[in-house]
C-alpha positions in Angstrom: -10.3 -21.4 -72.4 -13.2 -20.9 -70.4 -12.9 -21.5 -66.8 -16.2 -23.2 -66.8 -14.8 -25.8 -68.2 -12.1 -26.2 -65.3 -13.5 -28.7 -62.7 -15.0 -26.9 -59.6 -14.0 -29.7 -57.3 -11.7 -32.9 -57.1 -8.2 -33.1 -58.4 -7.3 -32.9 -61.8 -4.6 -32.4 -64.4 -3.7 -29.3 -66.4 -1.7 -31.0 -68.8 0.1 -29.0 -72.4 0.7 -25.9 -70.6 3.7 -23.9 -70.8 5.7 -22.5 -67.7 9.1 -20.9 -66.9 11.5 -23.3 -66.5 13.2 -21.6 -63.6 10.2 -22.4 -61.7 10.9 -26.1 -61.9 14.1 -24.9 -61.0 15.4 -26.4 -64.6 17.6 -24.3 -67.3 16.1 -22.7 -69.8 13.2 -20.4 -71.1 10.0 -22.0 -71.3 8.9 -25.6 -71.4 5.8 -27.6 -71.8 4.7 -29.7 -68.7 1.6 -30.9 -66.9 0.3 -29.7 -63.0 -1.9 -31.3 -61.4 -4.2 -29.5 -59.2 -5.7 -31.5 -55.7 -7.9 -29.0 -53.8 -6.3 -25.8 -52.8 -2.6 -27.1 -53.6 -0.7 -28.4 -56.3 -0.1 -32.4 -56.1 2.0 -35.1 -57.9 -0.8 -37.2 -58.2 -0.7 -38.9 -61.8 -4.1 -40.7 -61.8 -6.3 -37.3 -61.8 -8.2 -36.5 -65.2 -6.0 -34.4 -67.2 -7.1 -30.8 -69.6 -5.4 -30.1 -72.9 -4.7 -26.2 -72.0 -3.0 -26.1 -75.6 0.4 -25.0 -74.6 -1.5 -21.6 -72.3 0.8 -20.3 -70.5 1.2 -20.0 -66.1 2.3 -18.9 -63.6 1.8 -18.5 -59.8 0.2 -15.4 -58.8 1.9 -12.5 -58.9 3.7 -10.3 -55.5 3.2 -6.5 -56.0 6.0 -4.9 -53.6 5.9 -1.7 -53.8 2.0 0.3 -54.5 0.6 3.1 -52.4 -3.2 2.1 -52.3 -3.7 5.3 -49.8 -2.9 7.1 -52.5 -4.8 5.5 -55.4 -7.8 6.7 -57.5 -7.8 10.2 -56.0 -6.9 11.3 -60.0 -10.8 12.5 -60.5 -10.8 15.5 -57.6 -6.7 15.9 -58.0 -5.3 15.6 -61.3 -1.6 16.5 -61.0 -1.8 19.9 -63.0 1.3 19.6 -64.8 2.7 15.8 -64.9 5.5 17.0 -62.9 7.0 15.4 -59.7 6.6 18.6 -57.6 3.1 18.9 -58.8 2.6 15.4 -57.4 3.8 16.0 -54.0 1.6 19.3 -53.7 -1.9 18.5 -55.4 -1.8 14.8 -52.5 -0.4 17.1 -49.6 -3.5 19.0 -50.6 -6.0 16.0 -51.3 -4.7 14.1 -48.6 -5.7 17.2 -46.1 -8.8 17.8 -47.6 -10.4 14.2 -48.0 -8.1 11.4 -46.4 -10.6 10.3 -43.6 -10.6 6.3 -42.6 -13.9 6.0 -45.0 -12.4 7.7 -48.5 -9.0 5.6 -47.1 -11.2 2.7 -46.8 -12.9 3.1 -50.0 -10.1 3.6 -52.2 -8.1 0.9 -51.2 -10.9 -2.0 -51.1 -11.3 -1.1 -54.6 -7.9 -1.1 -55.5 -7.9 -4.7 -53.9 -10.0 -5.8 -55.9 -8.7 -4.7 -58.8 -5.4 -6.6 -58.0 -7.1 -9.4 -56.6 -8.8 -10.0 -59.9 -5.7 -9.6 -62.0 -3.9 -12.5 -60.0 -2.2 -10.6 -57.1 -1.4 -12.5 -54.3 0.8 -10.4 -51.7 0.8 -6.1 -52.0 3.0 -3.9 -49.8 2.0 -0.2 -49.8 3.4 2.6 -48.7 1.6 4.4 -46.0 1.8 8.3 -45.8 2.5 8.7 -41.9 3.4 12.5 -41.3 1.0 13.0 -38.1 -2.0 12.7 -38.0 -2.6 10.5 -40.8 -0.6 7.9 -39.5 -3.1 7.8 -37.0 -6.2 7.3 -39.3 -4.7 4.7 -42.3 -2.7 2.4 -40.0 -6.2 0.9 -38.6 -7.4 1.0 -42.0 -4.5 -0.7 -43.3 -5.2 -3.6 -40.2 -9.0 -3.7 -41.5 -8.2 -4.4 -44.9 -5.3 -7.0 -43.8 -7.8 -9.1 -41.6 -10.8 -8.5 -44.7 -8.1 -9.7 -47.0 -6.8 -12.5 -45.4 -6.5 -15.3 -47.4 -7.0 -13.7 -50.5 -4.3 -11.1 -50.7 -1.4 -11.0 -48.2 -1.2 -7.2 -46.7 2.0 -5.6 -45.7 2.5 -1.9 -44.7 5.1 0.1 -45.0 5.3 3.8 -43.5 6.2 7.1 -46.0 7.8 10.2 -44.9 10.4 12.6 -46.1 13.4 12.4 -43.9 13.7 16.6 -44.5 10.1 16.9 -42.6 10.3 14.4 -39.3 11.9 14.2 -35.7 13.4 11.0 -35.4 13.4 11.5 -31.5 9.8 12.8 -31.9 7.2 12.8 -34.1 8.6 9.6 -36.3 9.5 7.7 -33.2 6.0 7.7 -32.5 5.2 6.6 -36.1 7.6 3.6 -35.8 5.6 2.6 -32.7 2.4 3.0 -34.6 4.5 0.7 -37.6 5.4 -1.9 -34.8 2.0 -2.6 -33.6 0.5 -2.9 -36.9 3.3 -5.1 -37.8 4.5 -3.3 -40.7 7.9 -1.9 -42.5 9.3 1.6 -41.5 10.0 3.8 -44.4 11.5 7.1 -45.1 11.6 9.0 -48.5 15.5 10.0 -48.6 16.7 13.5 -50.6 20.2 14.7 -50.1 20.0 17.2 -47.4 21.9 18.2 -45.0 22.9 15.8 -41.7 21.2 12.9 -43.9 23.9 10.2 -42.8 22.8 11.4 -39.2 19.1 11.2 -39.8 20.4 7.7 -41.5 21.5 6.7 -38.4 18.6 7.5 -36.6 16.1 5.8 -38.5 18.3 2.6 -38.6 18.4 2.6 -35.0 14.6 3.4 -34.5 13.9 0.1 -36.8 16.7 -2.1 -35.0 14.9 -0.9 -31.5 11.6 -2.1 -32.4 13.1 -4.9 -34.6 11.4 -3.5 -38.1 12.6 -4.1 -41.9 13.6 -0.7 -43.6 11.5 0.3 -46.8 13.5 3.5 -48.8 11.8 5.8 -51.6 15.7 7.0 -53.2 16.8 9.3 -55.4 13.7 9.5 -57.9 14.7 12.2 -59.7 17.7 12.8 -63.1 19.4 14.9 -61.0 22.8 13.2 -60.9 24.3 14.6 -57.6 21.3 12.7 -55.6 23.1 9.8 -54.4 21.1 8.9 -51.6 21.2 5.2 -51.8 25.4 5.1 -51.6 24.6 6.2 -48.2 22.1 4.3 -47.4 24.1 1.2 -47.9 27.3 2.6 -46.2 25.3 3.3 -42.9 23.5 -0.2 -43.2 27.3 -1.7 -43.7 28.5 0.7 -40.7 25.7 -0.8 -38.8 25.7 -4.4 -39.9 21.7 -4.2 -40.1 20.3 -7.6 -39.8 16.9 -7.1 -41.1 16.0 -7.0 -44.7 16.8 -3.5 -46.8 14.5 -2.5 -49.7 15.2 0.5 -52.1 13.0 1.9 -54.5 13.4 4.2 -57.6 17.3 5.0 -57.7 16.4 6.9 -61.0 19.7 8.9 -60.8 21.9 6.2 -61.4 20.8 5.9 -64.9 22.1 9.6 -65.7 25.6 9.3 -63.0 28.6 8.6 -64.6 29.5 4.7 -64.8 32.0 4.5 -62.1 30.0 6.6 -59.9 27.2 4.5 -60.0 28.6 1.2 -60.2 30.2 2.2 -57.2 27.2 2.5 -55.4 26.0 -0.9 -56.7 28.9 -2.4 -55.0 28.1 -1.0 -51.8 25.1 -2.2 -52.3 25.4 -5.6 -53.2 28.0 -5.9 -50.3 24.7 -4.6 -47.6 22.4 -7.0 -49.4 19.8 -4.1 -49.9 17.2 -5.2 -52.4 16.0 -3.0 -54.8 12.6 -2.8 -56.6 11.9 -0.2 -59.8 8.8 1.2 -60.3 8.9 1.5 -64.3 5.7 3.3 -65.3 5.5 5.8 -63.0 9.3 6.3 -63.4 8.5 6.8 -67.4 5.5 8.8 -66.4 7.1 11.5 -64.2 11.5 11.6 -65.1 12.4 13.9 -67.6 9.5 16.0 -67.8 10.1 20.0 -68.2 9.4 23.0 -66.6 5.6 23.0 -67.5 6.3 26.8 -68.2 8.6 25.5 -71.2 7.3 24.7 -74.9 6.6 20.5 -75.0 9.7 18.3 -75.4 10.3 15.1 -76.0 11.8 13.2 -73.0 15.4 11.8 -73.1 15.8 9.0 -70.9 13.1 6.3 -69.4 13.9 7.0 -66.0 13.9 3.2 -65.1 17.3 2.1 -63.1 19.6 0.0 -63.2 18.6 -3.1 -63.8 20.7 -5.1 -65.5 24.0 -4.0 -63.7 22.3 -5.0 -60.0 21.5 -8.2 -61.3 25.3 -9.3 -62.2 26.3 -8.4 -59.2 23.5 -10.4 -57.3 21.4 -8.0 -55.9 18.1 -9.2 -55.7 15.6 -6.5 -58.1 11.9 -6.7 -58.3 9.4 -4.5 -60.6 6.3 -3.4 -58.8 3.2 -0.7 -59.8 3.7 1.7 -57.3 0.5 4.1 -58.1 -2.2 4.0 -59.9 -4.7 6.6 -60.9 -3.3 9.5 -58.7 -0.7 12.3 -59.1 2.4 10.4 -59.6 0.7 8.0 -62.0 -2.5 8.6 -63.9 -2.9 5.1 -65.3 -2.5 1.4 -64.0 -5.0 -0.8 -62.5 -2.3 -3.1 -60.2 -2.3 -5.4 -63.0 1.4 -7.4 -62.6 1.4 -8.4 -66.3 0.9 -4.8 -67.5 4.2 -3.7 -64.9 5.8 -7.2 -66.1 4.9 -6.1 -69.5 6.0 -2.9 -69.7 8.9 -3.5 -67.4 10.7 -5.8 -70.8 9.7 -3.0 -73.3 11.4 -0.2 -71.1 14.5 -2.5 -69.2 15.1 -4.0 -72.5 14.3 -7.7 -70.3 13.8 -9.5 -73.9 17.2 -10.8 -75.3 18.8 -11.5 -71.5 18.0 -13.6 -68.9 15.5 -16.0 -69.3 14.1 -16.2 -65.6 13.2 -12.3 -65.4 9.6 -13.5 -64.5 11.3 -13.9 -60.8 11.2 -10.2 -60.3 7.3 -10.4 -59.7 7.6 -14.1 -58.0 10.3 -14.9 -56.3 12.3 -12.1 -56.1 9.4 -9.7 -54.0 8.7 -12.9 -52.0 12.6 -12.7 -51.0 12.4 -8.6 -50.4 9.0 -9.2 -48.2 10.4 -11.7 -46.4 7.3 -14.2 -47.8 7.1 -17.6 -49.2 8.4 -17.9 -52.8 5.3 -18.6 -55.2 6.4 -21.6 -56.3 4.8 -24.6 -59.1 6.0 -27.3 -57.1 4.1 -30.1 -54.9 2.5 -29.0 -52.1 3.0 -25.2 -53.0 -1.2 -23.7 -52.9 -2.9 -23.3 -56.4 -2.6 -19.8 -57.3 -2.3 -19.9 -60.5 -2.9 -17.3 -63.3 -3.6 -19.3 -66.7 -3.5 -17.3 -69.9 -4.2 -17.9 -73.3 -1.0 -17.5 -74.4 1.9 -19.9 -75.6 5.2 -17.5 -75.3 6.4 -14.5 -73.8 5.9 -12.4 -77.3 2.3 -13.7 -76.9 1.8 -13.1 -73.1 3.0 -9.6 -73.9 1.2 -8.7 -77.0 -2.2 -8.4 -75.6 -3.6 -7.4 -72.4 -4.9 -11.2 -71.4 -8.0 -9.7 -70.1 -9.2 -13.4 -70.7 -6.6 -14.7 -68.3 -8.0 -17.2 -65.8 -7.1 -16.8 -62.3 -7.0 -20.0 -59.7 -7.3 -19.3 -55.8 -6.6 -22.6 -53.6 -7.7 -24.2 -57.0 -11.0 -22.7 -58.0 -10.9 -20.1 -60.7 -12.2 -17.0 -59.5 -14.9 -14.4 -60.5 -12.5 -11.4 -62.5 -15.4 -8.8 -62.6 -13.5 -5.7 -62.4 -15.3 -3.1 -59.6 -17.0 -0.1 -61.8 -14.8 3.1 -61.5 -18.3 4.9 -60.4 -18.1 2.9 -57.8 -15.8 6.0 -56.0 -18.0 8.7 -57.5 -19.1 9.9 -54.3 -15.6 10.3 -52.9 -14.7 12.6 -56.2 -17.7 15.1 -55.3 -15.1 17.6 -53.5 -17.0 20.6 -52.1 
């Protein structure tokens, strides 16, 4: 597959091509169908000229939920010294002082853009650090980049904070205003310190005042006793919060005893909090020693949950969350690599067959967007790949892949990593 040889106008037929069943909304795994593409949407016309794709696999394009493009390609002036989560938070407190004007902010994330753009991303929320005053200089940046974007990749923002270090009455209250007039998602990074179903409160009600979806970092840590997102659905349930709940991480209910955590996956399943895991970076920094100790081998993946929040019906989603920084050295926001990956860690293979959801439809449902969808009418966005089953799909990096936008494949020149060189040069 070349996609020269895909019509640049006009409607036409992709016809052999392989797709998830669920997204024709029949049973099963995969099945071998036609689409027929009319301009920028998909269309039941039958009469169009039709391409033997020879069984390639597609898909819509992709919805990455949870990423933190602030954050993202800083790696070359802060490498995290020791691969450890503490040595995350302090080498970007540092950077982010240093170097985080609205230019290396601007830089950083058009690239990063691109990079997803290219890949077959059509919607990113990131997480925006907003301890003052940098809420102040990435918010407009994050409105410049939605308006540049627009039409290509949908933009949401979501603020980040530790709940230990803001005044909910202060300082954050000020923040959610900033989140409300850049239409965005208010945030909080939750540890469990003291008063935290107090501060729980307080954030809930400065999201219900201004009307605001909640975005929570939880519990990413092996530490069993952190059992933040129990109480965050308890004081959503208290509260009977209308808006839609996303939770990220929850690493600690992989190492809590059974009825401990399953517990808490009641709670949450009964406050209809959506949950998204973030499985490289999980892998990347969980379990990790005391970089003072000899090397050892890590003992757990640090992924969540995953299967046990789907029986009970709580909506989970895989995302990147970062890429090239402190907390993750790799990615590139590519959704098949955290798709990918996401089955070789979570153990997806051998279960349900619509999985695929939790970067379509599933996100969509978190974000409060439209559900990519392979139906008439729905736009084509399509990522095509030369592929003809999952085991395929996932045994090679499908840097070949063809992306569609509004029906016309799309240059996938990825942007040159020296592109940033001039923001690396720290003095």
């Amino acid at each position: 597959m070349d996609f020269k040889t895909l019509p640049s106008s006009g409607a036409f037929r992709l016809d052999n091509i392989t797709v998830p069943a669920c997204l024709l909304d029949q049973p099963g795994d995969l099945i071998r169908t036609s689409l027929t593409i009319d301009g920028a949407s998909l269309s039941d016309t039958a009469d169009a000229p039709g391409l033997d794709m020879g069984g390639a696999l597609v898909l819509p394009c992709f919805i990455d939920m949870h990423t933190h493009l602030d954050k993202g390609h800083i790696w070359p002036r802060s490498p995290n010294p020791d691969g450890s989560f503490m040595g995350a938070l302090t080498t970007v407190a540092a950077d982010r002082a240093a170097n985080w004007s609205a230019e290396d902010v601007r830089a950083r994330m058009d690239f990063a853009l691109r990079c997803a753009y290219a890949h077959g991303t059509r919607a990113i929320r990131t997480h925006i650090d907003s301890i003052a005053p940098q809420d102040a200089i990435s918010w407009p940046v994050l409105a410049e980049m939605r308006e540049t974007w627009a039409g290509r990749i949908t933009l949401q923002g979501a603020s980040l904070a530790g709940i230990d270090r803001v005044d909910m009455a202060g300082d954050y209250a000020r923040t959610a205003d900033i989140v409300a007039e850049h239409g965005g998602v208010l945030g909080m990074v939750t540890y469990p310190v003291e008063g935290l179903r107090d501060k729980l409160h307080a954030l809930f009600a400065l999201a219900e005042a201004r009307d605001l979806e909640l975005d929570f970092h939880a519990d990413e840590t092996g530490d069993p006793s952190a059992a933040t997102l129990r109480m965050i659905a308890e004081v959503a349930l208290e509260r009977g919060f209308a808006k839609p709940i996303t939770v990220g991480h929850c690493c600690s209910l992989a190492v809590q005893p059974e009825a401990e955590a399953f517990h808490t996956l009641d709670l949450v399943a009964r406050a209809g909090i959506n949950i998204v895991s973030l499985p490289m970076c999980n892998l990347y920094l969980q379990d990790r020693v005391d970089p003072s100790a000899p090397p050892r081998t890590p003992r757990w993946r640090g992924v969540t949950l995953v299967h046990e929040m789907r029986a009970r019906g709580i909506t989970v989603a895989f995302a990147s969350d970062n890429t090239r920084d402190p907390f993750y050295a790799y990615g590139d926001l590519d959704m098949l690599e955290v798709l990918r990956e996401a089955t070789r860690i979570a153990h997806l293979d051998h279960s349900a067959p619509d999985w695929v959801q939790s970067v379509l439809a599933n996100p969509a449902r978190a974000c409060s967007l439209p559900a990519p969808s392979l139906a008439p009418g729905a736009p084509a966005d399509l990522v095509i790949f030369r592929a003809r089953s999952w085991t395929e799909v996932f045994a090679r990096p499908q840097s070949d892949r063809i992306v569609l936008r509004a029906g016309c494949a799309i240059d996938r020149t990825l942007p040159d990593y020296a592109e940033l060189d001039h923001l690396m040069r720290t003095p």
